[in-house]
Backbone as a ProteinNet text record, in pm:
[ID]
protein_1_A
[PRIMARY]
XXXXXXXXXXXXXXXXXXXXXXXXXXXXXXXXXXXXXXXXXXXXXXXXXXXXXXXXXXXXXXXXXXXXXXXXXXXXXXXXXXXXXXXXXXXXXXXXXXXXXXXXXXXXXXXXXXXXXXXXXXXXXXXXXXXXXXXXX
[TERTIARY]
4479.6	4420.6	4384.8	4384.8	4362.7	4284.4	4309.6	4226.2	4339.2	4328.8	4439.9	4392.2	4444.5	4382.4	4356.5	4293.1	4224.1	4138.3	4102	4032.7	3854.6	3889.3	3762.1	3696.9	3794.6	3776.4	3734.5	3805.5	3713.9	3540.5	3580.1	3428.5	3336.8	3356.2	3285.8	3195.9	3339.3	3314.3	3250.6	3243.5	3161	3013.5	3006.1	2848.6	2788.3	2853.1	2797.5	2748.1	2823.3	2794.4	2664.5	2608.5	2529.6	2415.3	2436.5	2319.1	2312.6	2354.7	2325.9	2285.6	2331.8	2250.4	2099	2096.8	1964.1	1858.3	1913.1	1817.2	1769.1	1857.1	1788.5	1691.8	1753.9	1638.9	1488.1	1511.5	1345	1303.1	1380.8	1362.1	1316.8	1474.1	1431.4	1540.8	1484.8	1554.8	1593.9	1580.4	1628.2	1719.7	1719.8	1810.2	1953.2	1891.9	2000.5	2117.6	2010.9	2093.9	2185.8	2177.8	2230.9	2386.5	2373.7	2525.9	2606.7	2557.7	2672.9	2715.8	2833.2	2861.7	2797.4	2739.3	2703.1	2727.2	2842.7	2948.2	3046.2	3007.5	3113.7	3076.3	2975.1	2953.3	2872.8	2946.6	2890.4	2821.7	2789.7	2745.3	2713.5	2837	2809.7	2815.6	2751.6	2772.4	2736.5	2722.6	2708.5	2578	2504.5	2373	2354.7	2440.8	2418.8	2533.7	2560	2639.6	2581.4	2561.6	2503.1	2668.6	2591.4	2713.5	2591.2	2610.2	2566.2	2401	2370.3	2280.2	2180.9	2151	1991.8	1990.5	2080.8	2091.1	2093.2	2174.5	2160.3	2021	1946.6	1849.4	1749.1	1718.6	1630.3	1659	1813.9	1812.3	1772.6	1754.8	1715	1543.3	1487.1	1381.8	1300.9	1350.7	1374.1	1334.6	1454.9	1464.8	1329.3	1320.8	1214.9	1065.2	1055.4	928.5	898.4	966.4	952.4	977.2	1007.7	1041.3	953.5	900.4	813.5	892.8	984.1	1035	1243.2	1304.2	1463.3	1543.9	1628.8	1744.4	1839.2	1885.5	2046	2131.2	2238	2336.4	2443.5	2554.5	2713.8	2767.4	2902.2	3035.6	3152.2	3187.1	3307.2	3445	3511.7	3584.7	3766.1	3772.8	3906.7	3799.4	3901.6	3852	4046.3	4045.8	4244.4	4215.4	4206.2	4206.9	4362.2	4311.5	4409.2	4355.8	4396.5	4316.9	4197.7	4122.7	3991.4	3991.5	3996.5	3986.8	4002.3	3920.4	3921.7	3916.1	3967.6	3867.2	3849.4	3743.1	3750.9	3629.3	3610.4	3561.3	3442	3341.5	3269.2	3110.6	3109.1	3073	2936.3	2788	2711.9	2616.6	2514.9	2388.2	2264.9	2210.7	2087.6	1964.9	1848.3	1696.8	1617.6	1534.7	1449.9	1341.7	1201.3	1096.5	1028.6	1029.2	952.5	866.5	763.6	568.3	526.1	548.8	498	529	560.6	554	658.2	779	898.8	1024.4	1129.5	1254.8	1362.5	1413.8	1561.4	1600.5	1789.5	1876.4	2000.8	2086.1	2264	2329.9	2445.7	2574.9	2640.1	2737.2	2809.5	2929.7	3002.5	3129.1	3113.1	3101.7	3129.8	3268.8	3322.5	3502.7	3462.1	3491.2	3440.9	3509.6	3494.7	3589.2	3477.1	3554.2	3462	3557.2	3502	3560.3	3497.7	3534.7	3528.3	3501.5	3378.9	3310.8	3251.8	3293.8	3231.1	3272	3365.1	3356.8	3240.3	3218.1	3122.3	3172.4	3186	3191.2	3082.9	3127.8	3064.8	3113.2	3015.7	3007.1	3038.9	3176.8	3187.8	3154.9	3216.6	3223.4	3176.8	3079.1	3058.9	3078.3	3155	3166.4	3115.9	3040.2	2944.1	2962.7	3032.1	3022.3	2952.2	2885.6	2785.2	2904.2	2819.9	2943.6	2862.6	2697.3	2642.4	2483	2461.1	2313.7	2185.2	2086.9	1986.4	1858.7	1840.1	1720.8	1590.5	1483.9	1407	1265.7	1236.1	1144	1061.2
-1243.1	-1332.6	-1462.1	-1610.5	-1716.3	-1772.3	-1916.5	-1979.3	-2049	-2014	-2053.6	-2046.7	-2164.3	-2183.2	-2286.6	-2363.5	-2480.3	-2541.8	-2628.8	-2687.9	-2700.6	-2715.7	-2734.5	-2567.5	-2503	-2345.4	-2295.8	-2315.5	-2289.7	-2297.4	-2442.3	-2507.6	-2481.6	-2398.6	-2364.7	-2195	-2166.1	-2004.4	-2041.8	-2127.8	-2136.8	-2191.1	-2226.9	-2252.8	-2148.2	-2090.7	-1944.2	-1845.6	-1841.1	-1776.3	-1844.6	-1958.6	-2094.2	-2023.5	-1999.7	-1989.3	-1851.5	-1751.1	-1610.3	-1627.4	-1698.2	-1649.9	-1688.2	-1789.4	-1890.2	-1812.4	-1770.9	-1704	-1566.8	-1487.2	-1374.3	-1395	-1540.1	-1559.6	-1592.5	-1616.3	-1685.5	-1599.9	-1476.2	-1372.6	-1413.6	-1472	-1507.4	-1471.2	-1323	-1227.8	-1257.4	-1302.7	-1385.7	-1475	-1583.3	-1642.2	-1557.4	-1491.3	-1415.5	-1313.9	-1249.3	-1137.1	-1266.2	-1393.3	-1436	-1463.7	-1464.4	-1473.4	-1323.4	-1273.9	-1152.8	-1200.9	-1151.3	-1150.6	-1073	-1129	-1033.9	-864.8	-848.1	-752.7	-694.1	-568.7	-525.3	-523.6	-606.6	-620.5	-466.1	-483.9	-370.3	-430.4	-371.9	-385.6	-277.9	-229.2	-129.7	-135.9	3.5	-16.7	96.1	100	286.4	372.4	272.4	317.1	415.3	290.6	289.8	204.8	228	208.2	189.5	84.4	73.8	-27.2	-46.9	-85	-126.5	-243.7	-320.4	-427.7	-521.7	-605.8	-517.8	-455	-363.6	-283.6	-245.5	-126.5	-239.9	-295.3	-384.1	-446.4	-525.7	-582.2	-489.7	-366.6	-249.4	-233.9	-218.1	-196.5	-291.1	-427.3	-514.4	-509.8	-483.2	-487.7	-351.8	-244.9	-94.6	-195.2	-261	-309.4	-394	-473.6	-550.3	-531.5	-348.7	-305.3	-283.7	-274.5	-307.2	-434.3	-553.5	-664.3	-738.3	-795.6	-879.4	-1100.5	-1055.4	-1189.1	-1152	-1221.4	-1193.5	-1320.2	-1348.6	-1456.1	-1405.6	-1484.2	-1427.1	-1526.7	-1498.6	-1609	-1580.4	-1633.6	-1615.9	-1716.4	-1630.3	-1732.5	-1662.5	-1748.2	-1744.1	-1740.2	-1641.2	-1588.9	-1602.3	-1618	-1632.9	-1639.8	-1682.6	-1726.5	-1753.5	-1574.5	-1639.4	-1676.1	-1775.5	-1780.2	-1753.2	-1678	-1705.7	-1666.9	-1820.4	-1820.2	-1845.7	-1721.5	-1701.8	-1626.4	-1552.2	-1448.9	-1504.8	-1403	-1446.3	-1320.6	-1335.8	-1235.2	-1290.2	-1294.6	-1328	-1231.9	-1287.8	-1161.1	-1292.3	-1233.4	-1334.6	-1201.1	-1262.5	-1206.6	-1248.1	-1101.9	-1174.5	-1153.2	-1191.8	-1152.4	-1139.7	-1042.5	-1069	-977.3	-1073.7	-1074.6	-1018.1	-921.6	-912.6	-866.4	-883	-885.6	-809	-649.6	-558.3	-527.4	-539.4	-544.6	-481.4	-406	-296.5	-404.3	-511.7	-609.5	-597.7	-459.5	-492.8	-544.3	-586.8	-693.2	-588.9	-595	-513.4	-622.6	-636	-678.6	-606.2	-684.2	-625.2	-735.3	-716.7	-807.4	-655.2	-754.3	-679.6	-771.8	-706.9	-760.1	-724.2	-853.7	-837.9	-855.3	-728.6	-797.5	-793.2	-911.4	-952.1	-968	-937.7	-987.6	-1080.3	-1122.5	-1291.1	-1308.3	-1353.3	-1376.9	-1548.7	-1648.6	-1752.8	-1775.3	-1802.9	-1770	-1848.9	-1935.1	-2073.4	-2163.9	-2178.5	-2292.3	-2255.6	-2143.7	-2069.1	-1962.1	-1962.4	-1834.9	-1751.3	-1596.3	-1514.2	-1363.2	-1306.2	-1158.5	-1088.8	-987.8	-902.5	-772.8	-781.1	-661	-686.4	-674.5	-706.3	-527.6	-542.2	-433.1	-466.8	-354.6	-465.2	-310.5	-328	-263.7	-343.6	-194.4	-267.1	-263.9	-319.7	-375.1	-349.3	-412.8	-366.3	-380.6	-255.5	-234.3	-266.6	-344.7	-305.2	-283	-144	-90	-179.3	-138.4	-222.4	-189.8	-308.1	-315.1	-410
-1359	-1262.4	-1334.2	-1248	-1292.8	-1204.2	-1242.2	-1107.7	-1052.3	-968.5	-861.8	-695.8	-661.8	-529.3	-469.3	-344	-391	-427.8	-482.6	-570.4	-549.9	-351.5	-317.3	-310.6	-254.5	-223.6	-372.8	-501.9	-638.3	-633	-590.2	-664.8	-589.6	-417.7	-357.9	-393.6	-489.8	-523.2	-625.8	-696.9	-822.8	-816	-693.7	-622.3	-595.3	-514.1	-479	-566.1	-717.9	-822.3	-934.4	-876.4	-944.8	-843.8	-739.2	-638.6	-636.7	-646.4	-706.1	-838.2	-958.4	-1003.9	-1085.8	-974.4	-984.6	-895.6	-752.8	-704.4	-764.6	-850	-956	-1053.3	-1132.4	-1196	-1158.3	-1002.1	-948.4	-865.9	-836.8	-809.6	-611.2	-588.3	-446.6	-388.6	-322.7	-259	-136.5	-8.5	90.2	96.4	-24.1	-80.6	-99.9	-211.9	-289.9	-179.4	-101.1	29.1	134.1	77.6	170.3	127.3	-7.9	-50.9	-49.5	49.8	86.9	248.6	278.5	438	477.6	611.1	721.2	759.6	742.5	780.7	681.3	630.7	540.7	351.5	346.2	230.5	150.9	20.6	-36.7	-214.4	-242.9	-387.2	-486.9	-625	-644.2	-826.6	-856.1	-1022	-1081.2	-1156.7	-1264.3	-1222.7	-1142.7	-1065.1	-939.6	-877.8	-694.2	-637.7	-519.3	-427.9	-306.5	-275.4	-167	-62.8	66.5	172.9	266.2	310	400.2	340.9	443.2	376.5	365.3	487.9	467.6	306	332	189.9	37.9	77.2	-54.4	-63.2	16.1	-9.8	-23.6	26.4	-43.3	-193.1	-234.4	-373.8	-479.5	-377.8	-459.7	-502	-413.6	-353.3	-457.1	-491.5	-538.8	-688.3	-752.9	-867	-917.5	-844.2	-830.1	-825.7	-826.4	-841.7	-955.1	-1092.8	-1176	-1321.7	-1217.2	-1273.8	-1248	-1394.9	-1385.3	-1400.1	-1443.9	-1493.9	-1515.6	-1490.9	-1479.6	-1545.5	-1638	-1687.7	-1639.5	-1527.5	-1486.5	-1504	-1647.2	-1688.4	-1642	-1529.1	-1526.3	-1582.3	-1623.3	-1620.6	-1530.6	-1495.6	-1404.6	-1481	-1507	-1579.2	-1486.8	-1368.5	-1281.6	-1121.5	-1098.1	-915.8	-861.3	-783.1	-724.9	-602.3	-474.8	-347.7	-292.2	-128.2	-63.1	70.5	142.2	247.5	234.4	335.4	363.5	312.3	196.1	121.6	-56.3	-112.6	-288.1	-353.5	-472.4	-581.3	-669.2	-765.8	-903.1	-943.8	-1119.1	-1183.4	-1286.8	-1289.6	-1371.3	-1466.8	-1625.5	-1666.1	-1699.8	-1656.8	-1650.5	-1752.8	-1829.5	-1878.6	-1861	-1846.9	-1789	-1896.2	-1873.3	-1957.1	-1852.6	-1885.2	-1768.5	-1883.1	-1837	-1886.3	-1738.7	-1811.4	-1727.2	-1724.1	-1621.8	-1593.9	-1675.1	-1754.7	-1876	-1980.6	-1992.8	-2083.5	-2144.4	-2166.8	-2248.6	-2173.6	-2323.6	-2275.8	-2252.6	-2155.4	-2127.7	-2099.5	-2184.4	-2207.7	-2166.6	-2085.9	-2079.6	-2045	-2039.2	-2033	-1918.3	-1838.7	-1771.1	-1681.2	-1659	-1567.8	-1407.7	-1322.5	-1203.3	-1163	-1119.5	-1001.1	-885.3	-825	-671.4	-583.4	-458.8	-333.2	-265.5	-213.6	-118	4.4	94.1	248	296.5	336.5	368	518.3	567.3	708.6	745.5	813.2	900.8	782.2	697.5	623.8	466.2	437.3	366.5	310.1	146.9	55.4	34.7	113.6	74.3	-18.1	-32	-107.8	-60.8	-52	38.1	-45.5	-196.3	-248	-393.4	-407.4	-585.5	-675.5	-730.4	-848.2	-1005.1	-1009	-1176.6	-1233.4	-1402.6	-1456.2	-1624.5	-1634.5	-1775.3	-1885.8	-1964.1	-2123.8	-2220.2	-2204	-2335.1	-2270.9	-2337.3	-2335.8	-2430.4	-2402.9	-2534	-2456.2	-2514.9	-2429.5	-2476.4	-2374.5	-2378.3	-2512.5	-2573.7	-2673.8	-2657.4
[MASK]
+++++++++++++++++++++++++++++++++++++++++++++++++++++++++++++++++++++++++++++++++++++++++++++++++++++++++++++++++++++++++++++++++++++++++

Protein backbone atom coordinates (compact mmCIF):
# COMPACT_ATOMS: atom_id res chain seq x y z
CA UNK A 1 0.00 0.00 0.00
CA UNK A 2 0.96 3.68 -0.82
CA UNK A 3 -0.52 6.84 -0.95
CA UNK A 4 -2.44 6.97 -3.68
CA UNK A 5 -5.50 8.78 -4.34
CA UNK A 6 -6.49 12.28 -4.29
CA UNK A 7 -4.63 14.71 -2.94
CA UNK A 8 -7.40 16.52 -1.20
CA UNK A 9 -9.04 13.04 -0.10
CA UNK A 10 -5.23 12.28 1.55
CA UNK A 11 -4.97 15.36 3.39
CA UNK A 12 -8.43 15.01 4.56
CA UNK A 13 -7.49 11.42 5.97
CA UNK A 14 -4.56 12.86 7.51
CA UNK A 15 -6.74 15.40 9.49
CA UNK A 16 -8.81 12.98 10.78
CA UNK A 17 -5.81 11.04 12.16
CA UNK A 18 -4.39 14.84 13.65
CA UNK A 19 -7.88 15.10 15.29
CA UNK A 20 -7.96 11.54 16.76
CA UNK A 21 -5.11 11.83 17.93
CA UNK A 22 -5.25 15.18 19.60
CA UNK A 23 -8.55 14.42 21.02
CA UNK A 24 -6.79 11.23 23.02
CA UNK A 25 -4.33 13.21 24.21
CA UNK A 26 -6.92 15.83 25.88
CA UNK A 27 -8.85 13.09 26.58
CA UNK A 28 -12.00 14.48 24.68
CA UNK A 29 -14.19 11.68 24.20
CA UNK A 30 -17.15 13.25 22.21
CA UNK A 31 -14.72 14.65 19.98
CA UNK A 32 -12.86 11.57 19.54
CA UNK A 33 -16.36 9.06 19.04
CA UNK A 34 -16.94 11.41 16.40
CA UNK A 35 -14.28 10.30 14.06
CA UNK A 36 -16.03 6.97 13.61
CA UNK A 37 -19.15 6.63 11.16
CA UNK A 38 -22.36 6.55 12.43
CA UNK A 39 -23.13 3.09 11.11
CA UNK A 40 -21.00 0.07 10.96
CA UNK A 41 -18.04 1.19 12.72
CA UNK A 42 -16.04 -1.16 14.78
CA UNK A 43 -12.82 -0.87 16.78
CA UNK A 44 -10.74 -3.77 17.69
CA UNK A 45 -7.35 -5.11 19.25
CA UNK A 46 -5.69 -7.91 21.45
CA UNK A 47 -8.18 -6.61 24.18
CA UNK A 48 -11.65 -6.09 22.88
CA UNK A 49 -13.75 -5.90 20.01
CA UNK A 50 -16.22 -3.82 20.20
CA UNK A 51 -18.89 -2.79 16.99
CA UNK A 52 -20.85 0.21 16.97
CA UNK A 53 -20.49 3.92 18.56
CA UNK A 54 -22.27 2.97 21.87
CA UNK A 55 -19.89 0.08 22.43
CA UNK A 56 -16.92 1.85 21.38
CA UNK A 57 -17.43 4.94 23.37
CA UNK A 58 -18.08 2.75 26.65
CA UNK A 59 -14.71 1.14 25.90
CA UNK A 60 -13.40 4.31 25.79
CA UNK A 61 -14.98 5.52 28.68
CA UNK A 62 -13.96 1.75 30.59
CA UNK A 63 -10.22 2.94 29.68
CA UNK A 64 -10.48 6.17 30.98
CA UNK A 65 -11.27 5.07 34.50
CA UNK A 66 -7.99 4.58 34.98
CA UNK A 67 -6.21 7.35 33.07
CA UNK A 68 -5.05 10.08 34.58
CA UNK A 69 -3.06 11.88 31.67
CA UNK A 70 -2.56 10.23 27.75
CA UNK A 71 0.39 11.25 24.68
CA UNK A 72 -1.17 10.03 21.63
CA UNK A 73 1.58 10.28 18.76
CA UNK A 74 0.58 9.04 14.97
CA UNK A 75 2.20 8.71 11.83
CA UNK A 76 0.53 8.00 8.87
CA UNK A 77 2.33 5.27 7.30
CA UNK A 78 0.01 4.75 3.59
CA UNK A 79 -3.43 6.27 2.96
CA UNK A 80 -4.87 4.15 -0.68
CA UNK A 81 -8.31 6.04 -1.66
CA UNK A 82 -10.91 4.91 -3.82
CA UNK A 83 -13.84 6.70 -4.07
CA UNK A 84 -15.68 7.06 -0.93
CA UNK A 85 -13.83 4.48 0.55
CA UNK A 86 -9.96 4.21 2.03
CA UNK A 87 -7.61 2.15 3.92
CA UNK A 88 -4.49 3.06 5.32
CA UNK A 89 -2.38 1.96 8.24
CA UNK A 90 -0.65 4.47 10.65
CA UNK A 91 1.67 3.72 13.52
CA UNK A 92 0.92 4.88 16.88
CA UNK A 93 2.60 5.69 20.37
CA UNK A 94 1.13 6.24 23.21
CA UNK A 95 2.19 7.64 27.09
CA UNK A 96 -0.32 7.38 29.52
CA UNK A 97 0.24 8.39 33.07
CA UNK A 98 -2.16 6.19 35.23
CA UNK A 99 -4.05 7.75 38.48
CA UNK A 100 -1.90 5.43 40.63
CA UNK A 101 0.81 7.80 39.41
CA UNK A 102 2.69 5.16 37.07
CA UNK A 103 3.87 5.54 33.17
CA UNK A 104 2.54 2.86 30.74
CA UNK A 105 4.11 3.02 27.45
CA UNK A 106 3.34 1.14 23.86
CA UNK A 107 3.70 1.62 20.28
CA UNK A 108 1.26 -0.15 18.07
CA UNK A 109 -0.08 -0.44 14.45
CA UNK A 110 -3.46 0.71 13.38
CA UNK A 111 -4.94 -0.89 9.72
CA UNK A 112 -7.93 1.16 9.01
CA UNK A 113 -10.92 1.31 6.82
CA UNK A 114 -12.60 4.84 6.40
CA UNK A 115 -15.83 5.68 4.41
CA UNK A 116 -16.31 9.37 3.06
CA UNK A 117 -19.90 10.81 4.25
CA UNK A 118 -21.29 14.12 3.44
CA UNK A 119 -17.99 15.27 2.09
CA UNK A 120 -16.28 13.86 5.58
CA UNK A 121 -13.62 11.07 6.48
CA UNK A 122 -14.61 8.68 8.76
CA UNK A 123 -13.63 5.46 10.98
CA UNK A 124 -15.28 2.59 9.97
CA UNK A 125 -12.92 -0.10 11.15
CA UNK A 126 -9.81 0.55 13.19
CA UNK A 127 -7.64 -2.68 13.78
CA UNK A 128 -4.72 -1.91 16.37
CA UNK A 129 -2.29 -4.39 17.00
CA UNK A 130 0.46 -3.81 19.81
CA UNK A 131 4.29 -3.89 18.72
CA UNK A 132 5.87 -3.03 21.93
CA UNK A 133 5.13 -2.92 25.39
CA UNK A 134 6.70 -1.22 28.52
CA UNK A 135 4.88 -1.99 31.49
CA UNK A 136 4.17 0.53 33.74
CA UNK A 137 6.83 2.05 36.41
Amino acid sequence: MAFTGPIEDRLAIHDLYGTAADCSSRGAADEWIDTYADEGCEWNTHFFRRAGKEAIRGQWDELWTGFEKVAFFGTVGAIEVDGDRATARCTAREVIRLKDGKVFKLAGLYRDQLVKIGGEWKFTVRDYEPLVFEDPV
